[in-house]
N, C-alpha and C positions, 0 to 999 in steps of 0.2 A: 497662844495664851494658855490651852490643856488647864489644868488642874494637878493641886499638889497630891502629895501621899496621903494629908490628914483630911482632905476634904472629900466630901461625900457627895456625888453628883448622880440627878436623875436624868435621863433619856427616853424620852418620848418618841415613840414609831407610832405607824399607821398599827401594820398587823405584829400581833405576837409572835406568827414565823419568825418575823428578822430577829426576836427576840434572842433567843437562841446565840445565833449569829454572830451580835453585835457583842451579849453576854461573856462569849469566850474571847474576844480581840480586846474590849475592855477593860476585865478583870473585876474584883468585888467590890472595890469602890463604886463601881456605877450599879444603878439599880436601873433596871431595863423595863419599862411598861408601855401598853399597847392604848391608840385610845381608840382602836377600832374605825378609822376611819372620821368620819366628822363627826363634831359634838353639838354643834348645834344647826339650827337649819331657819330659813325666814319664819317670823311669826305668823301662827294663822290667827291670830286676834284679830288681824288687821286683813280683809282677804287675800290682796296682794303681799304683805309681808314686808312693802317697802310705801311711800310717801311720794305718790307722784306729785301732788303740788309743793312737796317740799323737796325740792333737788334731789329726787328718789331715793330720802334715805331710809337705809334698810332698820329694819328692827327683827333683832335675833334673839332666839330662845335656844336653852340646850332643852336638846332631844329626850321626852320620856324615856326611853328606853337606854341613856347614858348617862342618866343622874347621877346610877352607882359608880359609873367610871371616874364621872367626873370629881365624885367626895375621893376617890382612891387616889386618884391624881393629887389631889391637895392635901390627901394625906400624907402621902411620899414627898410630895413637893414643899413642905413645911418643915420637915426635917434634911434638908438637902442645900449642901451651898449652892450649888448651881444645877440648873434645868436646863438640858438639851431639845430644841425642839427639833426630830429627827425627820419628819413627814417627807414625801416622795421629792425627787428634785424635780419638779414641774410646780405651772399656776397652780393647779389643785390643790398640790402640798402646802403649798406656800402658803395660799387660807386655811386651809388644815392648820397648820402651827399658825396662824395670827387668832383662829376660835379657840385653840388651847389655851395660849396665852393669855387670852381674854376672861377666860373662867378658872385660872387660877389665881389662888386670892394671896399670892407673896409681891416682891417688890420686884418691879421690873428690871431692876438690873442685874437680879440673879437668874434674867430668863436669855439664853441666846438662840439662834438659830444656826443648823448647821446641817448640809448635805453631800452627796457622796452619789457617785454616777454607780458606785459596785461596792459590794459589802466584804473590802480585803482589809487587812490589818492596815496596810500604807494607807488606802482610802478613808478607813475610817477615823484612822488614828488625825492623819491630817485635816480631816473637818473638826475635829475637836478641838486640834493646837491652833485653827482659823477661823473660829465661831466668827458671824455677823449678825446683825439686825435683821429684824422682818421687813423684807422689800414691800412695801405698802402697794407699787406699783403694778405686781405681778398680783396683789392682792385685792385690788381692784378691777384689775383684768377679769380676773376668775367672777368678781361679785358682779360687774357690767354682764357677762356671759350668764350668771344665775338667774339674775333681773328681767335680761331680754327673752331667753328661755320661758320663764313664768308669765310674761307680759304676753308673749304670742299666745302659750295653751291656755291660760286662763280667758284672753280675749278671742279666740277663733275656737275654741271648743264649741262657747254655747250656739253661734252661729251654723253648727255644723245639727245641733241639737233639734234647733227651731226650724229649719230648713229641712232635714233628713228626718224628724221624729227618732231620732236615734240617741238614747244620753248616754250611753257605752260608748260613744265616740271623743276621739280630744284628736289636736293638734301639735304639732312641736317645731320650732323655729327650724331645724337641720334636717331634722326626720321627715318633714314633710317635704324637702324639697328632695330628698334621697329616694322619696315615693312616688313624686314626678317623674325621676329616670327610668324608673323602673314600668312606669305606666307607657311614659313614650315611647318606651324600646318597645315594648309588647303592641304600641299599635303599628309602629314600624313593620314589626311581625307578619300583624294582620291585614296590614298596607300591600303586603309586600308581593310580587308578581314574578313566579319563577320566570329565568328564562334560557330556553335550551341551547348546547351549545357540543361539540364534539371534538373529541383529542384522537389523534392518529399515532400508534406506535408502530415503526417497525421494526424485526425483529431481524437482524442482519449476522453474519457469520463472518469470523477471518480464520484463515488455518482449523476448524473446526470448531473455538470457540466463538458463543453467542452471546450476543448481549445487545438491546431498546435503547432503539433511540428515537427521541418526539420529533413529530414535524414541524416545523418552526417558521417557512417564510413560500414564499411563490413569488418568484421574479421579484426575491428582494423585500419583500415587504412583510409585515407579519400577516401570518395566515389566520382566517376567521372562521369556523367552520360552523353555519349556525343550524343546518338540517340532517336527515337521513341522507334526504337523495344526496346534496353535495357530497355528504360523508364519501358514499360510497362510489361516485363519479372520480372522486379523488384515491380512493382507493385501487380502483381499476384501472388508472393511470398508473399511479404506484406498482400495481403489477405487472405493468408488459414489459415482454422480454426485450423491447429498446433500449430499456432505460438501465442504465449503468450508476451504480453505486460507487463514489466515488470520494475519500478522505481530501477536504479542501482547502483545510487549514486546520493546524494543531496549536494549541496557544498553553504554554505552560506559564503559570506565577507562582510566586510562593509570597502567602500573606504572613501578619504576625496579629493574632488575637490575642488582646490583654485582658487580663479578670476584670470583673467589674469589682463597685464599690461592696463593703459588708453591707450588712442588712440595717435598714429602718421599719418603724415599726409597720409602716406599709405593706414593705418589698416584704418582710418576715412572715404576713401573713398570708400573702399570695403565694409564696413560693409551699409553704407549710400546706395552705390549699390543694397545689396542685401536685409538690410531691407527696406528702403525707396523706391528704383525705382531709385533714382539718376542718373544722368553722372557724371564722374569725376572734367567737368568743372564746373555744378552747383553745386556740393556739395562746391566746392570752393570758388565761389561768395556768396552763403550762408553764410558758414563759414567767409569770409571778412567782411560782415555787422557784423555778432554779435561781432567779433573782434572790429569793429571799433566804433561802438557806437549804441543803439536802445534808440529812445527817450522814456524813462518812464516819469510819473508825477514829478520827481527831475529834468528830464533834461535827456540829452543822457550818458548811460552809457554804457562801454565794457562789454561784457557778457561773452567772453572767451579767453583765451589766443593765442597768435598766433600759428596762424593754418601751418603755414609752418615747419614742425621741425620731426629729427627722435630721438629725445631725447626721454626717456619714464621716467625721473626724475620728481619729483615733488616737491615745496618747502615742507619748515617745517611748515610753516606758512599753505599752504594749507592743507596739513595733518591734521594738528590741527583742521583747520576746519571742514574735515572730520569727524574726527573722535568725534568730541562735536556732530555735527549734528546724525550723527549714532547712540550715546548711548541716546541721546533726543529724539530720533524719534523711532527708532526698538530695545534697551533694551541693556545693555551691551554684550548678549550671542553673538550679532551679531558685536561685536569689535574683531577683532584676538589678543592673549596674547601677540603678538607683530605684529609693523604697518607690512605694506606690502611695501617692498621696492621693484623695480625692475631691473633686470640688464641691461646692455645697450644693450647688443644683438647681436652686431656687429660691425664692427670696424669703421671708422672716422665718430664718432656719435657727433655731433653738439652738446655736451650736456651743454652748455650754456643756449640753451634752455631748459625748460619745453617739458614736454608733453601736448598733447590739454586738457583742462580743465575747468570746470567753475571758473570765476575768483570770482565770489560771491557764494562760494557752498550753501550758505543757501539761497540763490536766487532758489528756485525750479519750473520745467515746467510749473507746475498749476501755481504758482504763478505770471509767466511773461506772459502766453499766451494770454491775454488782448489786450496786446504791441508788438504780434509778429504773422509775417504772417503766414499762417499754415507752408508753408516751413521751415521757421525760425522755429516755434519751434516745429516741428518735427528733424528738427537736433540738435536743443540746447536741448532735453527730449535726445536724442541721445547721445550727449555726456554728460552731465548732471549723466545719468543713470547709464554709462558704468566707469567714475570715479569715481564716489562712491559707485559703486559695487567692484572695485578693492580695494579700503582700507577695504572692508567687509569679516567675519569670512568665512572658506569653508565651502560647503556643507557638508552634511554626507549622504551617499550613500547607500542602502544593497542591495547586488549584489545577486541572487539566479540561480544557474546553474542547471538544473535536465537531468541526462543522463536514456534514457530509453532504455532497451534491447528488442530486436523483431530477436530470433534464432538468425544467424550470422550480424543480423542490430543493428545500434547503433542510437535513435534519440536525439535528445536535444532541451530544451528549456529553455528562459533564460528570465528574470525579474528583474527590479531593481526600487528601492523605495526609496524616499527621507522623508529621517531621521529628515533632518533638512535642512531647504533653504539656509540658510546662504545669500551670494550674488543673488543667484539666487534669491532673492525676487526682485531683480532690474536690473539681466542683465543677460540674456543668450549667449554666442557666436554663437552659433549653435540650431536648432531649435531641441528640445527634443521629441522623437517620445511619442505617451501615455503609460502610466506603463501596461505592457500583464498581463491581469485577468487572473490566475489560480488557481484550487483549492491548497489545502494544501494537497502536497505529500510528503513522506518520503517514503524512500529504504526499499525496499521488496513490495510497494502497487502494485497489480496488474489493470491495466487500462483497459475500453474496447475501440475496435478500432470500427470507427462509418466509418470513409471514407478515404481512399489513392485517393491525388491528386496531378498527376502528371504537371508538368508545364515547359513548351518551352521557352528557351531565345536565346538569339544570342548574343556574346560579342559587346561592343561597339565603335567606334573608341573615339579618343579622343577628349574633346569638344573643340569647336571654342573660342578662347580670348574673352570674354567679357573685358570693361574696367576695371571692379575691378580686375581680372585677370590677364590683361598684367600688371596692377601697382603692382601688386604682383610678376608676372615674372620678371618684369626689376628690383626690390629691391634685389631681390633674386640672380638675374647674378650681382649688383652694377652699373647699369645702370642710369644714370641720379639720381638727387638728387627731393626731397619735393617739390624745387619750380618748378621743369622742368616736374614733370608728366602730368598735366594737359595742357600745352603747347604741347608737344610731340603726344598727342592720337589727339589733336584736329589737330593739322596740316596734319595730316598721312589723316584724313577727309577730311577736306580741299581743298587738292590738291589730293582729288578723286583717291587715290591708295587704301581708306578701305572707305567699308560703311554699319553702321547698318545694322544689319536684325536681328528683335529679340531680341534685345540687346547684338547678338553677333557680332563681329568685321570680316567682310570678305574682302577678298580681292580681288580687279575689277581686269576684266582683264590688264589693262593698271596698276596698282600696280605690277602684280605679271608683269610683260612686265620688269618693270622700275629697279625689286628685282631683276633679272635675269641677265640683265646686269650689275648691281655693283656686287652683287657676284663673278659672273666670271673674272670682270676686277680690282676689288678693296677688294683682299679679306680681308686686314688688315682693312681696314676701315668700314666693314660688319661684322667684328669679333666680338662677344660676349667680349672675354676676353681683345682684346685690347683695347676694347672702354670701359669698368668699369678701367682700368690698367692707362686710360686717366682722368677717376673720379679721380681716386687716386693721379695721380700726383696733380691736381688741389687743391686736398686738402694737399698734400705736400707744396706748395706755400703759403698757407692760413694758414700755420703751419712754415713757415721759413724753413723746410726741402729740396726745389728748391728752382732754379732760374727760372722766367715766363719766359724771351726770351730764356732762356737755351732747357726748356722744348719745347717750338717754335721750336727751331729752329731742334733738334733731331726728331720732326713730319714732318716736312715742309720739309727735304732733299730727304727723300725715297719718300714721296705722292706726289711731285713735278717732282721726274723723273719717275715714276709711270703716272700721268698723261698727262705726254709731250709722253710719249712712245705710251701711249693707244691714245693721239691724231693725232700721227705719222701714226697710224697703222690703225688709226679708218674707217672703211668705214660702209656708212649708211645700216644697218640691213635688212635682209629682212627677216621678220617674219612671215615663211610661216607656213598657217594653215590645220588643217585636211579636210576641205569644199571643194569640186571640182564645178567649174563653173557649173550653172547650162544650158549655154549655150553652153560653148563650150568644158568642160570638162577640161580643165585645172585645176590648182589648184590656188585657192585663198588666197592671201597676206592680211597682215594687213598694212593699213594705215591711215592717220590721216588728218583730215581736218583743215582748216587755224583757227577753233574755238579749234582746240584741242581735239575733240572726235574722237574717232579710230570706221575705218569700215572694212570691206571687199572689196578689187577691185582685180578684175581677172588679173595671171600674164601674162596673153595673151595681157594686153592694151599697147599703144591705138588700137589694131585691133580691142578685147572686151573689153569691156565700163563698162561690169556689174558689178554693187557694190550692197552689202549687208548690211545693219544696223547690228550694234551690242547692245548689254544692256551693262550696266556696268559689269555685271561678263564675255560679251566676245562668251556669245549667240547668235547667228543670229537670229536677229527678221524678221521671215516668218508671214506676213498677210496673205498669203493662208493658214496657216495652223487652223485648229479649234482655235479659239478666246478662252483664262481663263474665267469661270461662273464665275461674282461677288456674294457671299450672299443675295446684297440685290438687290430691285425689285425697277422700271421704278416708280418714284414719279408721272408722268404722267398718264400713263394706267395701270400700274402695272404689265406691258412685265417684261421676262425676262431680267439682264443684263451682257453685255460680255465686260472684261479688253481687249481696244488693244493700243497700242504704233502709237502715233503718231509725225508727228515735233514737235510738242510742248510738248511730253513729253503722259507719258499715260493716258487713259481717256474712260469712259464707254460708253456704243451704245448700248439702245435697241434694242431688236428684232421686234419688233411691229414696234415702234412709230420712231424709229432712234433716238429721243431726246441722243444728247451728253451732255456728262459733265466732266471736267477737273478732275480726282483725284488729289487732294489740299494735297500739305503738310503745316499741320497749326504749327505756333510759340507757339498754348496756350495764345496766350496774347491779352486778350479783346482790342476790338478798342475804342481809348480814343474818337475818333468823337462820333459818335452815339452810345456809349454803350452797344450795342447789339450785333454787329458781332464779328467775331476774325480775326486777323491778319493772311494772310494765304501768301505762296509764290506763288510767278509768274512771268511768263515771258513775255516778249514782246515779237513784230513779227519779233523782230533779233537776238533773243536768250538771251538777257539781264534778268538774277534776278533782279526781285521786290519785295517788301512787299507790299501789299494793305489787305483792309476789304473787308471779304467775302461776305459782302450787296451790293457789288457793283453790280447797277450802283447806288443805293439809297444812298451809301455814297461810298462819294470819296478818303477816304483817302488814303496817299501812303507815303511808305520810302523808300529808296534808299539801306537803309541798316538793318539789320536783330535787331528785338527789342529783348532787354534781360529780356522783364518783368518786369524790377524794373523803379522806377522815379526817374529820375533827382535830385539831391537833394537840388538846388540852385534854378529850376523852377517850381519842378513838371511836366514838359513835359517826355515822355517817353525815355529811355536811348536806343542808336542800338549799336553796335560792329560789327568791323572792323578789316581785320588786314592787319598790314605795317611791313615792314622788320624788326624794330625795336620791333615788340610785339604786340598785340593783343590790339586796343584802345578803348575804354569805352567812348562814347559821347553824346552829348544830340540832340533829335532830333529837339529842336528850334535852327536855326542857328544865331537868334539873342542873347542867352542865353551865347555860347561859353563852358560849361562845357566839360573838356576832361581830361581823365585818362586811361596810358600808363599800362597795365596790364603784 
């Protein structure tokens, strides 16, 4: 369809980034404007914002803080034959452009919708020459998913309230069940009972050289080694000079390992995890810039396709590209005799979409790294790497086994060599240990033994969720979708039930407090299977398969007399701990202060008064007891220094000199004032988070709200993030600037 020469069409995007973008592939007939993410949001006139005895329907208001957008829009959009509504190619978007449409005040059929997996000229131009209508169905999806959202926290918040004396606390239909996992694994943790066990190496010689091999069987069977004494009864067997070292079989193969698929939004964040250091949330923001446009010397252009998606499809067209780039650059051997297609994997796969990819394959790392910050393009080398390692030839493997005889022991050692790199010249999954140097043995060589070394292990419990990891768990149960992982891990933070340590996910005491109660009183809405069983209808809906207030309303009967009953019955918790007063011997309770933080008070009060601090995991902070050494030493005299916990949070104290000082959690983000400090967090003397520069009192800077590192894109001034019920906001810290974007 497109548009002629004489007419005048606007384009509606989420962010003004793509503006850019879109701006130079279109040319100046089209006028390019942002509506910042969503324009309107449930009304709160009404508490819930929607009409449960009226087939839940919703009643929307646009957003104070988009009024001015939304007159600009209709400004533009009054003088314009036709309106693009451009929003992300996901559910989200797709109610994104049906709220636009809705508060523009022209004639509907000057309004289309149209999307686009990458922001390249072919892409864009063709969603314009194929505009469609607003899928109602995806739009309803998204609004089912709003509804049930708000139905859970609105309904299990106060329950948490009345029960715990806590009003800082809420609930969330996804989040709370992500908060389950993390609670179990941790008592798994605590459950868990090493158990000892021991590995025998020995260290054998042929023609002088040497090289370990594990003990592996006794009379055929696998060996168990579960003590000292055994260890070393078998070691002393191992040593007499009876026993003949003996090559018993040599067993060569040679395998063929093929790439795996490109990346989804999943696999992109775990791998970013574990090779980059990432969070889930910045590998995200990352991956949105190069989506949305990086200014090179032509102008801004998309670098990859969108990042939100569990499709692993790829066009033909980028094939093609692959695959010229491939035989131009590393030789036809490194092409496979046919492309590499990949299966979808799993069921209601979005595969409309792409999978992530460079949208300019012959756009290479080196190539852009000029134009891109190291973060950028240590993820664009990232995914860059990993797509075009997947259209490349497999490896060729040779696997070599050697079993060696020692009287009734059996050892083995095993070797493997690459034939041929095939992919692997550009992408590994897993980090490859080095190829084990051994001589060249064949069955019948006799070896000499140089040394038996026995070795102590103790089984492990299982590790703590890191983020890449719960995003792998919840895909795995069909928990939340691509665009909800990153939203999910950061909230569960947030609201202070998990927090870092190590890059592993734990959980505070008041988390595991919060998981305890919805278990036991909400066990459908804490269930693994029913909440992925609640994914599925949604994408039922988004598929014509239901009805949205059908689905409503067969949730909303059982969770509604579920929650009238636990609020009937509720009385406030008393959550008595293992601590006995130390005054009067009773035992001490947990409670909560009017800021929200849980201590200890004796349940003797008011007769005893005594209360206790807790940490976040739910430890009693005793200052009488011996103070944590820090590593490092008094800047001052060069005393000793000791971590202790104070009101304001923890903070070191020489031994000598007393010199205190605040342990600073820093943002990493240089201060734009005087370029020299970093942005560090802090509090005031009423408990309030801040952002200031750590030169304070030399420089004063300060924010209100936590800086994301990146600038503004409209001023330059530094961007902070926020979040409101509606989503996580993206804004600038010039208040005269006004930039804002609903995340």
């Amino acid at each position: 369809m497109g548009t002629t020469s004489k007419e005048k069409a606007l384009v509606i995007v989420e962010s003004p980034a793509k503006s850019k973008t879109i701006k130079k592939i279109l040319g100046n007939n089209f006028s390019i404007e942002a509506s910042l993410g969503h324009v309107r949001d449930l009304s709160s006139k009404n508490e819930l914002g929607f009409d449960v005895n009226n087939g839940f329907k919703p009643s929307f208001v646009i957003l104070p803080e988009k009024r001015k957008v939304v007159s600009k829009l209709n400004e533009i959009a009054k003088k314009s034959d036709k309106i693009y509504l451009a929003s992300d190619p996901d559910r989200e978007g797709e109610a994104i452009a049906w709220h636009v449409k809705e508060v523009l005040k022209v004639p509907e059929d000057k309004i289309y919708r149209i999307e686009f997996n990458e922001i390249t000229p072919k892409a864009v131009k063709y969603a314009v020459d194929h505009p469609r209508q607003i899928d109602m169905d995806k739009v309803q999806a998204q609004q089912t998913r709003q509804i049930l959202d708000k139905l859970v926290g609105y309904r299990l918040s106060p329950v948490l309230w009345k029960q715990l004396g806590n009003y800082h606390l809420s609930a969330g239909r996804v989040q709370s069940v992500a908060l389950r996992m993390i609670c179990e694994r941790e008592e798994e943790i605590d459950a868990f009972i090493p158990v000892e066990y021991w590995t025998i190496t020995a260290q054998l010689e042929k023609e002088g050289k040497r090289f370990d091999a594990e003990l592996t069987k006794f009379i055929g069977s696998k060996i168990e080694i579960s003590n000292e004494e055994e260890a070393l009864k078998i070691k002393e067997a191992l040593e007499s000079p009876e026993i003949e070292y003996v090559v018993s079989n040599v067993a060569k193969r040679e395998t063929s390992r093929k790439p795996t698929a490109p990346f989804i939004t999943s696999t992109l964040q775990r791998e970013a995890s574990s090779k980059l250091g990432y969070g889930v949330s910045k590998t995200m923001q990352i991956a949105q810039k190069l989506y949305e446009g990086i200014e090179l010397e032509e102008g801004s252009v998309g670098l990859i396709t969108y990042m939100r998606t569990d499709s692993v499809r790829i066009s033909d067209d980028a094939q093609a590209m692959a695959k010229d780039y491939i035989i131009n650059n590393y030789g036809e051997k490194y092409y496979p005799s046919t492309p590499n297609n990949y299966a979808k994997g799993k069921k209601n796969v979005q595969d409309a979409h792409e999978a992530i990819r460079p949208s300019y394959p012959d756009r290479t790392p080196e190539s852009l790294k000029p134009y891109l910050t190291n973060e950028q393009y240590r993820l664009y080398k990232l995914i860059w790497n990993k797509f075009m390692s997947s259209q490349m030839a497999p490896a060729k493997i040779a696997n070599k086994t050697v079993d060696i005889t020692a009287g009734d022991y059996e050892l083995r050692v095993g070797t493997s060599k690459v034939l041929f790199d095939g992919f692997l010249k550009l992408y590994q999954d897993a980090e490859d240990g080095a190829e084990t140097k051994i001589p060249d043995l064949s069955e019948g060589d006799k070896l000499n033994m140089k040394e038996i070394l026995p070795k102590q292990h103790f089984t492990q419990p299982p590790p703590r969720y890191s983020e890449a990891s719960l995003v792998k768990a919840l895909e795995e149960y069909g928990i939340g979708r691509p665009s909800t992982y990153a939203s999910i891990i950061t909230k569960i933070q947030q609201r202070q039930y998990v927090e870092k340590q190590d890059k592993a996910l734990v959980p505070t005491f008041l988390g595991k407090t919060v998981c305890k109660q919805l278990v036991t009183q909400f066990a459908d809405i804490m269930d693994y299977a029913f909440t992925a069983g609640m994914e599925e209808k949604l994408d039922k809906i988004a598929d014509k398969k239901a009805v949205w207030n059908q689905v409503l309303q067969d949730f909303y009967t059982p969770f509604i007399d579920t929650v009238n009953d636990v609020m009937s019955n509720a009385q406030k918790v008393r959550i008595e701990s293992d601590v006995t007063c130390p005054n009067c011997g009773r035992k001490m309770i947990v409670r909560t202060n009017r800021f929200g933080s849980q201590f200890l008070g004796c349940s003797g009060y008011p007769e005893c008064k005594t209360i206790l601090s807790l940490d976040k995991s739910g430890a009693v902070i005793n200052n009488n007891e011996a103070p944590e050494k820090s590593e490092e030493k008094c800047e001052k005299c060069g005393g000793d220094l000791y971590i202790k916990i104070g009101p304001y949070g923890r903070y070191t104290e020489c031994e000598n000199c007393k010199d205190r000082k605040s342990i600073v959690k820093s943002t990493g983000v240089t201060c734009p004032k005087c370029g020299e400090g970093e942005i560090i967090e802090r509090k005031s003397k009423r408990g309030v988070v801040f952002y200031g520069c750590n030169k304070y009192p030399d420089c004063d800077y300060v924010l209100w709200n936590e800086p994301t590192g990146e600038k503004c894109p409209d001023c330059g001034s530094l961007l902070t993030k926020r979040t409101l019920k509606s989503g996580e906001v993206i804004e600038c810290s010039n208040r005269a600037c006004g930039y804002k974007q609903t995340t």
